[in-house]
C-alpha positions in Angstrom: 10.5 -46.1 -79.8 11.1 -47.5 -76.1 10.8 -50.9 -77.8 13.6 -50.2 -80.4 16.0 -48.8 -78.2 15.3 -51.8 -75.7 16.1 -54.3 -78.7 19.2 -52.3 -79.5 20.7 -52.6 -75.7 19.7 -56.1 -76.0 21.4 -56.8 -78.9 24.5 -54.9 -77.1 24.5 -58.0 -74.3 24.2 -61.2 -76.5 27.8 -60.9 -77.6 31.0 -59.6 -78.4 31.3 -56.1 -79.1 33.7 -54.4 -81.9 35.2 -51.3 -82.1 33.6 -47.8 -81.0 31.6 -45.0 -81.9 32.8 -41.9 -79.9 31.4 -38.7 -81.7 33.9 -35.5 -82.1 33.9 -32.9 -78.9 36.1 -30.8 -77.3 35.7 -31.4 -73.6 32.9 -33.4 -71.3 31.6 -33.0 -68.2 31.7 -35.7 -65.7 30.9 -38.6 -69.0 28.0 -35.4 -70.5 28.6 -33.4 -74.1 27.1 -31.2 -75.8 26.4 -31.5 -79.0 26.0 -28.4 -81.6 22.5 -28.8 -83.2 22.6 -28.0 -86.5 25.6 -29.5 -87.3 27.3 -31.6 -89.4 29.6 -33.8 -88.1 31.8 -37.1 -89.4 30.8 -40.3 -87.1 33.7 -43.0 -87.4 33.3 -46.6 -86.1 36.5 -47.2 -85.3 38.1 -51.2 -85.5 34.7 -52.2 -87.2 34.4 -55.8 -87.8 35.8 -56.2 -91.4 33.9 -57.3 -94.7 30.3 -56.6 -93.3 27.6 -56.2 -96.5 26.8 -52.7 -94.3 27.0 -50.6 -91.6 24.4 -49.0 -90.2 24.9 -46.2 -86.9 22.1 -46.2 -85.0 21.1 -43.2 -82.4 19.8 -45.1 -79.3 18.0 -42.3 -76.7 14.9 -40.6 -76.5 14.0 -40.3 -80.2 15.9 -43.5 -81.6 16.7 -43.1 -85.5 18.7 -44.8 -88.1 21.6 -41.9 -88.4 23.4 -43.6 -91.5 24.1 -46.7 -93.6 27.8 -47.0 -94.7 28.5 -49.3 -97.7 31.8 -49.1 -98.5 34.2 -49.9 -96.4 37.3 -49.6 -98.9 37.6 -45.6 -96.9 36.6 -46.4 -93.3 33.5 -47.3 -91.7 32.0 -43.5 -91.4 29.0 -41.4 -92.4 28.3 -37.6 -92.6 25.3 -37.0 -89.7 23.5 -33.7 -88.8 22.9 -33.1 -85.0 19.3 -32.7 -84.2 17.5 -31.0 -81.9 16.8 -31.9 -78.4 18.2 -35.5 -78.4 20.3 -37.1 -75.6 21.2 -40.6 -76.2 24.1 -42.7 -77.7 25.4 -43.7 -81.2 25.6 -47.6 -82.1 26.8 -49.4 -85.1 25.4 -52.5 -86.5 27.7 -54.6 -88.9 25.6 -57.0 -91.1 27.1 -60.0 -93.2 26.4 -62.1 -95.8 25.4 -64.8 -94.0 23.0 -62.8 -92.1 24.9 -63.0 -88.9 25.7 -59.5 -87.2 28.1 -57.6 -85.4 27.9 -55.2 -82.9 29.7 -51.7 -81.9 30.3 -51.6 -78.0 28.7 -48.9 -76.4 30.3 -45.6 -75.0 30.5 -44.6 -71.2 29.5 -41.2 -73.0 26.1 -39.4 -72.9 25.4 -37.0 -75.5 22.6 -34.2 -75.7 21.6 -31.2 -77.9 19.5 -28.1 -77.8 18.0 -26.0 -80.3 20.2 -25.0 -83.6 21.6 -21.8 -83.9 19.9 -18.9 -86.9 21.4 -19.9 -90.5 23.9 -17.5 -91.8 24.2 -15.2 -88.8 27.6 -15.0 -86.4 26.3 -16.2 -83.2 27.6 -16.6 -79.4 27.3 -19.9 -78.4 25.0 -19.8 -74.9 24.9 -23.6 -74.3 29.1 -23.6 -72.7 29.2 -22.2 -69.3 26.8 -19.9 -69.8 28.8 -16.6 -71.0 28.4 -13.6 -68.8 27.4 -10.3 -70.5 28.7 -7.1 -69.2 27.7 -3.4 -70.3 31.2 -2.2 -70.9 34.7 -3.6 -71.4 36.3 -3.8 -68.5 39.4 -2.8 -69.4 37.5 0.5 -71.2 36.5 1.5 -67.5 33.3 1.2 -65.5 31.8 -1.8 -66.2 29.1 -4.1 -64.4 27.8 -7.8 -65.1 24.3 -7.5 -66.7 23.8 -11.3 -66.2 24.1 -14.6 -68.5 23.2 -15.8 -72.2 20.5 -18.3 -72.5 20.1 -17.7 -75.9 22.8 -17.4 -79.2 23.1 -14.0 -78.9 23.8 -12.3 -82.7 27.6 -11.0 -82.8 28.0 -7.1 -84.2 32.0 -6.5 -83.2 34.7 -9.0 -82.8 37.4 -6.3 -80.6 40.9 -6.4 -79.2 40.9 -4.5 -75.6 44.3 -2.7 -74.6 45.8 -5.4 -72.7 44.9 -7.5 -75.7 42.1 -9.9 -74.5 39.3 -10.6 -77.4 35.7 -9.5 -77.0 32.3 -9.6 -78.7 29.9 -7.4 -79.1 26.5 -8.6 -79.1 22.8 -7.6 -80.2 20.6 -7.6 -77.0 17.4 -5.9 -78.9 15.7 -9.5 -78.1 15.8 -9.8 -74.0 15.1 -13.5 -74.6 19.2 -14.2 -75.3 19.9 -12.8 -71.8 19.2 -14.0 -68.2 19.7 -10.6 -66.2 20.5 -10.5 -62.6 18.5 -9.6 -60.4 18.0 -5.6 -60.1 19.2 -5.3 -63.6 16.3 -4.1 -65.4 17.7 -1.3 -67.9 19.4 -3.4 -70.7 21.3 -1.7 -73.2 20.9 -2.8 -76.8 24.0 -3.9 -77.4 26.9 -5.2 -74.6 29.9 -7.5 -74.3 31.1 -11.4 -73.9 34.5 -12.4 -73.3 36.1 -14.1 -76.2 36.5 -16.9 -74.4 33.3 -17.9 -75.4 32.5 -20.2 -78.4 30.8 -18.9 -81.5 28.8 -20.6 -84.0 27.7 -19.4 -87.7 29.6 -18.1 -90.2 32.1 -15.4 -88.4 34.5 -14.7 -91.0 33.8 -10.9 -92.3 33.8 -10.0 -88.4 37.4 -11.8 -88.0 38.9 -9.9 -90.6 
């Protein structure tokens, strides 16, 4: 695999490069995303070199793979790729003609990574963005206190509107594995809160009702 993704880079220096790959986020961090495992995403080689017999995007990191082959280039040079687990790397495209000569996408300044995919079919907090706190109560309801941090997609019961109208979510904490507690916190309710600033992930749409 080293020697693939060497012979990849290489190829990336002989020559002239065309057009980018730059997957779809939201925000980075300092040049890092995150990537949603599990995913399906659209990957677009934009300003491709034209008339190519194929395109092929290659993920170039620490498990190298052929992500996709696009043939037709009458709709765009794109393919329909599902995030895996645990990889950090780049994308690449490779155009290759007729002629059996072969373009090259240029490579982004951007690093991309994943964890592990969320549960199928549940409404989940996302953990892996700014690690959401978790508090007993809503602190608008009263006393509250900060129990600690997700580490884990934490299962959503209760999407709720406090009085001053900021969105919450109530989560399952029957498995202590979602939560990193603070120190001294030891008796963990079963169920507590995350600001809605939070991202989730899953199928949400019977909660948002």
């Amino acid at each position: 695999m080293f020697r693939f993704a060497l012979f990849i880079f290489l190829l990336a220096g002989c020559g002239q490069t065309f057009g980018s790959i730059d997957l779809p986020h939201g925000t980075d961090d300092a040049g890092s995303v995150g990537l949603q495992a599990g995913e399906t995403i659209p990957v677009r080689w934009e300003n491709a070199p034209p008339d190519a017999q194929f395109y092929a995007f290659i993920w170039v990191g620490n498990f190298p793979a052929l992500m996709g082959i696009d043939t037709n280039a009458t709709d765009g040079i794109a393919i329909e790729w599902r995030v895996p687990e645990y990889i950090s790397g780049k994308p690449i495209g490779i155009a290759l003609f007729a002629d059996g000569t072969w373009r090259i996408s240029r490579i982004t300044s951007l690093d991309y990574s994943s964890g592990h995919a969320p549960p199928e079919g549940v409404c989940v907090v996302d953990y892996s963005s700014n690690a959401p706190e978790v508090f007993d109560n809503l602190p608008n309801a009263g006393a509250y206190r900060i129990l600690g941090y997700l580490r884990d997609y934490a299962p959503v019961l209760e999407i709720v509107d406090d009085d001053e109208g900021f969105r919450w979510f109530r989560v399952d904490l029957s498995q202590p594995s979602v939560i990193n507690p603070l120190d001294g916190v030891s008796d963990l309710p079963e169920t507590a809160w995350v600001y809605g600033i939070a991202a989730l992930v899953g199928d949400c749409s019977e909660l948002q009702e």
